[in-house]
KEKE-932524 format. One line per field, with one value per residue (C-alpha): x, y, z. Coordinates in steps of 0.5 Angstrom, whole numbers, plus 500, padded with zeros to 3 digits. Layout:
% residues N
px (X;...)
py (Y;...)
pz (Z;...)
END
This chain:
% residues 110
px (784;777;774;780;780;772;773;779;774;768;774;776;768;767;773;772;765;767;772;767;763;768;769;762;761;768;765;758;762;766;760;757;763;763;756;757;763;758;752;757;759;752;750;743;741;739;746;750;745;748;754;755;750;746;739;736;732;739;742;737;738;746;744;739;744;750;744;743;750;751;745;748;755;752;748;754;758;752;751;758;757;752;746;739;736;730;733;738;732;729;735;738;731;733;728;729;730;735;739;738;741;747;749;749;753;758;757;759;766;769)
py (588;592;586;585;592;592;586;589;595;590;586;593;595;588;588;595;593;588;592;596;591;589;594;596;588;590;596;592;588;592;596;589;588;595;594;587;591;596;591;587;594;596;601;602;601;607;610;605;605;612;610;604;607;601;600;598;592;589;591;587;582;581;582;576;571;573;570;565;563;563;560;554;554;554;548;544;545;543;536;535;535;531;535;533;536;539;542;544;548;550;555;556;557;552;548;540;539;544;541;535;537;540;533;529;535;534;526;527;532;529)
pz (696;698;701;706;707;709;714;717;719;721;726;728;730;733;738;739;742;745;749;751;753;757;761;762;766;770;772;774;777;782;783;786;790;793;795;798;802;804;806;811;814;815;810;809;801;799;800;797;791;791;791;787;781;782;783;791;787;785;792;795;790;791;800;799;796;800;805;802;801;809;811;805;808;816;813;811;817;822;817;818;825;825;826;823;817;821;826;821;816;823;824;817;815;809;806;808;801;800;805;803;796;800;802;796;793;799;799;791;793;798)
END
């Protein structure tokens, strides 16, 4: 009986934690969407650091793969109409083993 007892309150703690953890990566996560939202409409870091309680390391961090994924899918539509690799590393500043990368993703997904 006092063992079942001892675990209950060992499975309650951890689902309490857990909870907690939850909620605290859902509140990063919606800081991090806010902030996206915020650099597509022009605000300056510091301020959404303000703001979102972020960091202006992790807020660069989040602008530069939000470039990065741009310039990814800019490759993809300049392959599918038929640009070459060069000239597309030249305007989406994508290495040309990057692109080509992307193109033997593609070619596995259609």
């Amino acid at each position: 009986m006092r063992e079942s007892v001892i675990y209950q309150d060992i499975l309650e703690e951890g689902e309490e934690k857990g909870r907690q953890e939850g909620l605290q990566e859902g509140k990063e996560e919606k800081a991090r969407q806010i902030a996206l939202k915020m650099l597509s409409a022009g605000f300056p870091v510091p301020e959404i650091a303000r703001f979102t309680d972020l960091s202006p390391d992790a807020i660069e961090e989040l602008q530069s793969r939000g470039k990065e994924e741009k310039a990814r899918q800019i490759a993809l539509k300049m392959l599918s109409a038929g640009f070459p690799v060069p000239e597309i590393a030249r305007f989406t500043d994508l290495s040309p083993d990057a692109i080509e990368e992307l193109q033997r993703q593609n070619a596995r997904n259609v």
